[in-house]
N, C-alpha and C positions, 0 to 999 in steps of 0.2 A: 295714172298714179293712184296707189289704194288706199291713200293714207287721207284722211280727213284730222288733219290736226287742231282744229277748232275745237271735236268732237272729242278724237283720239285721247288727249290731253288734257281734257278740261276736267279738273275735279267735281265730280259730283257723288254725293251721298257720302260715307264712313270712308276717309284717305289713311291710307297704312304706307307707310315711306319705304318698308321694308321694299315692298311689295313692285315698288314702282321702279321700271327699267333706269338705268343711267348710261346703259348704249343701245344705238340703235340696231338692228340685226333684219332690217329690210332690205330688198333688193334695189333697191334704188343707191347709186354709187356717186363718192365722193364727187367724182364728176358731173354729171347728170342733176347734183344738189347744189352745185356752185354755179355751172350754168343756169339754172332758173333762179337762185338767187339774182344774179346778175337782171333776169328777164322781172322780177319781182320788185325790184326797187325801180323801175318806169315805172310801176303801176299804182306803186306805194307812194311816189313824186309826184304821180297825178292828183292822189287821192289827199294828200297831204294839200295840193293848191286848192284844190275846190274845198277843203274844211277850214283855210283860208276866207276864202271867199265868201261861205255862207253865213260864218263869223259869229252864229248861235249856240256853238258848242263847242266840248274840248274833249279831248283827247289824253288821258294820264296812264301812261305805260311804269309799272311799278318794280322794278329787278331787283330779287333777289337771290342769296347764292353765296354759298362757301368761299374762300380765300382760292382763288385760282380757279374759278367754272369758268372764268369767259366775260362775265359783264361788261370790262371795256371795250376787250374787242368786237363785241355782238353788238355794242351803240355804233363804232365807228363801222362796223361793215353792214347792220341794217340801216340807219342813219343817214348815211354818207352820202348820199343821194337829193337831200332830199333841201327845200331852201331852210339854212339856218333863221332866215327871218320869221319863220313858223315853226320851230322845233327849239327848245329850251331843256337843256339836260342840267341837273344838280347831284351833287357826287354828295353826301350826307357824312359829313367825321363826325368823330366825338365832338355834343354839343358844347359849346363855348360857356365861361360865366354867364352873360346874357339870355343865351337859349334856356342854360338851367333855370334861370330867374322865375320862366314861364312855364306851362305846362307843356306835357311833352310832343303836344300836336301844335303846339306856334309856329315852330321854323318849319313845319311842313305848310301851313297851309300860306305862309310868304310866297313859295315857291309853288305852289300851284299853278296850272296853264291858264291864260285867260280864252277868252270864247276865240276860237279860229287857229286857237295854237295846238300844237301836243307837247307835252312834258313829259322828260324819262326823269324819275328816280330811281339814282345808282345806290342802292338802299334806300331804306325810307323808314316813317312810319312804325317798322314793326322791327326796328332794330330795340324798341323800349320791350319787347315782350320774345326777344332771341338773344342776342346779346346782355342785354340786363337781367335775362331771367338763369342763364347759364352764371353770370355776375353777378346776383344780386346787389352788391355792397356799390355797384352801380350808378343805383336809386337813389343813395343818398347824397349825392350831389346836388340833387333837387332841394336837400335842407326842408323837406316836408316831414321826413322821418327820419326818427331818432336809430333805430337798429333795424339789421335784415331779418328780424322777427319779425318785423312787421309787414313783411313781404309772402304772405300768406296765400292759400287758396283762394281767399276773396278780391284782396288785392289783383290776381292776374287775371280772374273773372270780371271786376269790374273795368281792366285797361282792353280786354278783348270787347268788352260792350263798348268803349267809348272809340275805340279804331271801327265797330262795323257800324255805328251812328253816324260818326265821321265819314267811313265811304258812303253812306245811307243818302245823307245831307248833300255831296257833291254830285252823287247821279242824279237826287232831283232836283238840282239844280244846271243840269247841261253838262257834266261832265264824264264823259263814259271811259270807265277806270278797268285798266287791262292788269292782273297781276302774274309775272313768270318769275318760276324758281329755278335755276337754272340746277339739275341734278348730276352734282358729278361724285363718281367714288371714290371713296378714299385711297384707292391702288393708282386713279389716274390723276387725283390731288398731289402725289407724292411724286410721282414722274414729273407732275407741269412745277412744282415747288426746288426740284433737282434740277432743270431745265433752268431755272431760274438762278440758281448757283454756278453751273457749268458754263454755261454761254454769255459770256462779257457783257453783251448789249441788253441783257434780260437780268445783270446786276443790281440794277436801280428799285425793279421791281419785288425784291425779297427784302423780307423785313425782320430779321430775331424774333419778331414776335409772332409771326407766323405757327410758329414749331407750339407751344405753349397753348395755342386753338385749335391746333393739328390733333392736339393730345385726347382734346375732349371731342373730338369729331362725334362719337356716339351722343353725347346729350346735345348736340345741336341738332342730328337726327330727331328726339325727343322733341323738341322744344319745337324744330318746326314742323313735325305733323300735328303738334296739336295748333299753333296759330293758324295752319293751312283750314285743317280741321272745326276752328273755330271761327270763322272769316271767310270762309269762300262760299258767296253768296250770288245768285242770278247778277246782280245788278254791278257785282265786284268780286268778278267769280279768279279763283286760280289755277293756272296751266302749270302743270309740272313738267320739265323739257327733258329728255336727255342728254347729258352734258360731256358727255364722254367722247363725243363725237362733235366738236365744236362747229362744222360746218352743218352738219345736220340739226342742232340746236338756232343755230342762225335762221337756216330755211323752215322751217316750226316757228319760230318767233315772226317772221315777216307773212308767214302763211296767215296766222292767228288777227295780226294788227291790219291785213288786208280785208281780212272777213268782219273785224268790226269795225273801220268805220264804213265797208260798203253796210253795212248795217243801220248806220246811221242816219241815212236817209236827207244824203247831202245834196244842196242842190245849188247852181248858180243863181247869183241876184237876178231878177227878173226887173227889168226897165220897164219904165211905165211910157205909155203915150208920147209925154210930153218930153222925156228925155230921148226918144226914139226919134224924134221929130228933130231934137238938138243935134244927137249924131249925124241924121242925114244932112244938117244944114252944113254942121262943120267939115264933113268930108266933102261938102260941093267947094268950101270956103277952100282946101287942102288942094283939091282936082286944080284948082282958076289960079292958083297961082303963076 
């Protein structure tokens, strides 16, 4: 296979959204992409128990992505595998009175993985500087400011500073933070949004409100090259997927989060002496009975 999607995908230097594919157009086929998916989540279950076990780090996968790219279905068919006793997913709605109360990185960092786990955020984080910046009038639910004048150049310069502090803060301290934006167009937005009207069972999942962000689809383009642009950093870099192609988005996503935690540099406990001594006693204890 000639795709290095670590590499392939990984933003680095000046990102133009224009610019970046939302289908894939390689030779590798839907078939061939779903079988190794399939072969990739063994590997991902492995690599998930032993980051268990070493229990010094975490693992924070960050999804983001237009109304209809795939986010649920890319947790349940990367995921799916894998023991829920080590994997914690948080799906982010609009913050509650409470959340307002605080600032806007509280209810993220509640939800943070602890050392052995991995965490998906189904949004996150930078819905205060996508959403709220296509919304301003937003912010002021926070009751910090009085009008969306005040939502200024400065303002979205200093919440870009305190999101790359915040991921700054959590890799050195053991958390190695994956971020995907799932890229899908707005021609294949509108099919999977129709999809969703036509087919009974896919009723649940349309919303009236959908249409109304549909609308603005170009400044959400905006708003997220420049968060990508402004945030995607070595230590909390961002992968742009193609989303057009949801199996082939899946296998990119599971390619990406296998390469970093073998990166990681995971390793099982290592027994000492004297507990090495315990095992062989209790398994002669186990043998006699």
């Amino acid at each position: 296979m000639d795709i290095n999607f670590s590499d392939d995908f990984k933003v680095n230097g000046k990102f133009s959204i224009k610019k970046a594919a939302t289908a894939y157009k390689g030779k590798l086929t839907k078939e061939e992409g779903t079988q190794l998916l399939i072969q990739e989540k063994e590997k991902l279950r492995e690599l998930q128990e032993k980051l268990y076990a070493d229990g010094s780090q975490s693992l924070l996968v960050v999804l983001q992505a237009m109304d209809a790219a795939g986010k649920d279905s890319m947790i349940e068919h990367v995921f799916g595998g894998v023991n829920p006793q080590g994997c914690n997913v948080t799906s982010f709605k609009t913050p509650s009175s409470k959340e307002y109360s605080h600032d806007f990185l509280w209810r993220h960092y509640l939800a943070l993985p602890q050392k052995g786990m991995i965490g998906i955020f189904n949004r996150s984080h930078y819905e205060s500087v996508l959403v709220c910046k296509v919304h301003p009038e937003y912010n002021l639910s926070e009751k910090t400011w009085s009008s969306v004048d005040d939502f200024d150049d400065k303002f979205w310069k200093n919440r870009y500073e305190s999101i790359r502090n915040f991921e700054k803060h959590l890799a050195q301290n053991g958390t190695t933070i994956i971020k995907i934006f799932l890229h899908v167009s707005k021609d294949e937005q509108k099919k999977r949004l129709l999809d969703r009207i036509n087919e009974p069972d896919k009723n649940w999942k349309f919303s009236s409100g959908d249409l109304p962000e549909r609308a603005l689809f170009d400044q959400y383009m905006e708003v997220y090259e420049t968060a990508i642009n402004e945030t995607s950093k070595d230590h909390a870099p961002w992968y742009v997927l193609p989303a057009d192609n949801k199996w082939f988005a899946r296998m990119a996503a599971i390619q990406i989060i296998i390469d970093t935690l073998e990166k990681m540099n995971l390793k099982y406990p290592q027994l000492s002496e004297k507990d090495k001594q315990g095992l062989l006693e209790s398994k002669k204890i186990l043998e006699n009975e």
